[in-house]
N, C-alpha and C positions, 0 to 999 in steps of 0.2 A: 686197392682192394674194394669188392664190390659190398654195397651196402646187405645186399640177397643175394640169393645165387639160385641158377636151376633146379635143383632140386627141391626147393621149399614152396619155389613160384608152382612146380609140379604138382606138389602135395594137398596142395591150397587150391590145384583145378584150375589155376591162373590161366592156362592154356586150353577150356575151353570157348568155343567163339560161339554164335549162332548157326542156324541152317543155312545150307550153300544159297538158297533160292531167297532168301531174307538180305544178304550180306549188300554192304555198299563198297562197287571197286574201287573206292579209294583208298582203303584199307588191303587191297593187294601187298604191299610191301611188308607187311606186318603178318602175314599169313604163311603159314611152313606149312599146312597140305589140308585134305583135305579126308575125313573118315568116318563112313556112314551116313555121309550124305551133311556135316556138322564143319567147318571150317576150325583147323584148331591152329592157334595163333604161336609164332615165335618166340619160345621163352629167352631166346641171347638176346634177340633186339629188346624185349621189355625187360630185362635185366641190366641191359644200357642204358635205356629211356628211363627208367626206375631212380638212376645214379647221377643223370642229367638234372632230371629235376628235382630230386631232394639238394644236391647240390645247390641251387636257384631261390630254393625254398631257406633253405641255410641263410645263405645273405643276405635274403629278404626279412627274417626273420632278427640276423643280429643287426641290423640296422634300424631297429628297433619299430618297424613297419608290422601293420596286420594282413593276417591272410584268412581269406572268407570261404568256409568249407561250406558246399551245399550239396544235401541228400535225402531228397523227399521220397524215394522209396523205401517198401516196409524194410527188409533186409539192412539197410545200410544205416538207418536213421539212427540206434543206441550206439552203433559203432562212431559213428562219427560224432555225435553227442558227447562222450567217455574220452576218444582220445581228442578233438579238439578242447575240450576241457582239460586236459590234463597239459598242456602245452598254452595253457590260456589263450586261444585263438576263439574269434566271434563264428558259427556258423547256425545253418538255417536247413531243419531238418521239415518244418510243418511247410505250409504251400508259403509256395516262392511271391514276396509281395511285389507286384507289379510297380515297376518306380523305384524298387530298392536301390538301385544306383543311382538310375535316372534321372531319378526323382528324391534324391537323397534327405533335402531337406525338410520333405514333407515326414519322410521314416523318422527323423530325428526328432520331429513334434508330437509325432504316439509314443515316442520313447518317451520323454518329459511329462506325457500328461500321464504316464503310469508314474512317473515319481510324482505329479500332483498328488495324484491320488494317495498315496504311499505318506506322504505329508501330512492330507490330511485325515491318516487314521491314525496320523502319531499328536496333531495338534488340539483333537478333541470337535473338528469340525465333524465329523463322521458321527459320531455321539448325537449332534443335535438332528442330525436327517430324519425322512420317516422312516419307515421297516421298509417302505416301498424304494424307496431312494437309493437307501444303502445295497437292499438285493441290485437296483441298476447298476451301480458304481461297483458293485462285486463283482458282474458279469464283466461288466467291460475288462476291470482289472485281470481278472484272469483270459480273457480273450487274447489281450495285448501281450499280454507275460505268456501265454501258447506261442506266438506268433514272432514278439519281438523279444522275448525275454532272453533270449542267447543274445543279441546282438544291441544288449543296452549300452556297454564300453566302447561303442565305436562311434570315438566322437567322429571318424574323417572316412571318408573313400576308403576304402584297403587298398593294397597295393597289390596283389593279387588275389584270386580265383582258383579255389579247389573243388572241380566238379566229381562226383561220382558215374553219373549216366547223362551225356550229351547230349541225346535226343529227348529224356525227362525233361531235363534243366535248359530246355533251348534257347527259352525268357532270361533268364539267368544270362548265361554265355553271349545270347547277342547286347543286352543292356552293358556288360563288358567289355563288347568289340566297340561298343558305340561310342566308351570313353577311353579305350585305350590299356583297359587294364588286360593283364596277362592272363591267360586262362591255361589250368594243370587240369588234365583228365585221367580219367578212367575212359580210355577208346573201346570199344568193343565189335567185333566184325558188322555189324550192323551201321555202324553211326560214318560219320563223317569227319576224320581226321584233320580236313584243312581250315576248321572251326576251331582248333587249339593250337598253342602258341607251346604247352610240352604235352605232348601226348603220351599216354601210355598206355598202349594195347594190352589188353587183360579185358576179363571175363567182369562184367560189371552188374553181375547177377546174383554170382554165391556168394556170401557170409566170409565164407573161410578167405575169396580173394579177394574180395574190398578188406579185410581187417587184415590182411600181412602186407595188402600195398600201401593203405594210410598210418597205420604204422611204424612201417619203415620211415616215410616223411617225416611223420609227426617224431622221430628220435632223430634226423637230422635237425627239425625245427628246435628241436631241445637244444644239441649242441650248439647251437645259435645263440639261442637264448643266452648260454653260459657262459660263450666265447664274450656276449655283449657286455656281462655280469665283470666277467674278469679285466675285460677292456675299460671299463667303467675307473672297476676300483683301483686297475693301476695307473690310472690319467688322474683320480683323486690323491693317492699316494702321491703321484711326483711333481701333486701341484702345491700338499703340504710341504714336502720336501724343500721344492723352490723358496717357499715363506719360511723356512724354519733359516735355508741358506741365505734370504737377504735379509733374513731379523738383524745379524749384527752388523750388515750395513747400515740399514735405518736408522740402529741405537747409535751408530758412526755420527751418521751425518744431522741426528737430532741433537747430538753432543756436540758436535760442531758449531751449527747453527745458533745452541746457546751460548757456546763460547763466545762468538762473535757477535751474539747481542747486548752477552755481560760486557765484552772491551767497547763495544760502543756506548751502552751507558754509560761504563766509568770516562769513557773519550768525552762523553757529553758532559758529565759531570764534571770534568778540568776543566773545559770549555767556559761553561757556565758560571766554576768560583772564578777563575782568571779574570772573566769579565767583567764579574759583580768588585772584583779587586782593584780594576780601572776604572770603575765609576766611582767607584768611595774614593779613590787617589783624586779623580776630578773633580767630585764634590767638595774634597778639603781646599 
């Protein structure tokens, strides 16, 4: 059963594209005709690609891996805000930091110097600043937390890439290709297809169809989530289990092993009068 179906991709405008005279042909496969001069794109094939890749997204997610949503245009940025929060995924709705991937380790040291900072307004170093000090250290603090403040739990690489508009995010997508990470789109007749790894042709414009495509994902990413939750708890279960089943071995072989320490002290113990018995006999 499909995650969505025609009709809702419909209703949501999923199917429409850009202007004929805009369009990139490599997006021909993806396109069912053409109307009033506007390319409108194939709702069965993004209905399929929709299923492909929340499927993808799924096991990436129960394998307890992040996936990095980015949407820095105005339409899509609360959207993806709300539901990669809601699915605790890191994403990056304000402008794309140059090196975010690339450059990973440098992103991870603005993170850290906002928990400096966060430290010390809790350790009383903040208190002793001047008025001028503390207004700097306020700015930066919220500069950082605009910028990096979704993407503070990410201690490692993600394991994939959720773009909204391909051509926006091209910084993004290539810093991606460069290390190998998989990149999920929003394709639209405009963009270029052979830059993602799942594509999903749709309309990467309106409101209603970025929120019924990310969505969808982000309720496969949930059942991910869940499947990992229940996988968890029943690898914990049958590991008590195992220790509950070799408790009364242990108690076995600990009873054993005292058994055979008592008969060898009492062995030691005959040993020992026997022979204090043959020295007093040779003493006399």
């Amino acid at each position: 059963m499909s995650r969505t179906n025609f009709d809702q991709l419909l209703e949501a405008g999923v199917h429409f594209g850009h202007l004929k005279r805009k369009w990139n042909p490599a997006m021909a496969p993806y396109i069912f005709m053409e109307r009033n001069g506007i390319h409108i794109i194939d709702l069965h094939k993004t209905v399929a690609k929709v299923d492909e890749a929340a499927d993808a997204l799924k096991n990436i997610a129960k394998a307890g891996k992040k996936i990095l949503f980015v949407a820095t245009k105005k339409q899509a940025k609360q959207i993806v805000a709300d539901l990669a929060t809601s699915v605790n995924m890191p994403y990056v709705i304000e402008r794309w930091p140059g090196g975010m991937l690339t450059n990973f380790p440098t992103i991870r040291k603005a993170v850290k110097k906002m928990t400096t900072i966060d430290k010390m307004m809790t350790d009383g170093t903040f208190d002793n600043m001047s008025k001028r000090e503390k207004l700097q250290v306020s700015r930066q603090r919220a500069k950082l937390e605009k910028n990096l403040g979704s993407i503070a739990d990410l201690n490692r690489l993600p394991s994939a890439l959720f773009v909204v508009d391909v051509m926006k995010e091209q910084i993004a997508v290539l810093e991606a290709q460069r290390l190998g990470i998989p990149v999920f789109a929003m394709v639209d007749t405009n963009s270029d297809p052979n830059q993602v790894d799942f594509v999903i042709p749709a309309n990467d414009d309106a409101s209603k169809s970025i929120e019924i495509i990310i969505s969808t994902l982000c309720a496969a990413i949930q059942e991910g989530l869940e499947e990992r939750k229940v996988e968890k708890a029943d690898s914990n279960a049958a590991a008590d289990s195992d220790e509950k089943a070799e408790a009364p071995v242990k108690r076995e072989r600990r009873g054993k092993a005292k058994k055979e320490l008592i008969q060898k002290d009492d062995a030691e113990a005959i040993k020992a009068k026997v022979a204090s018995k043959y020295i007093k006999e040779d003493e006399d």
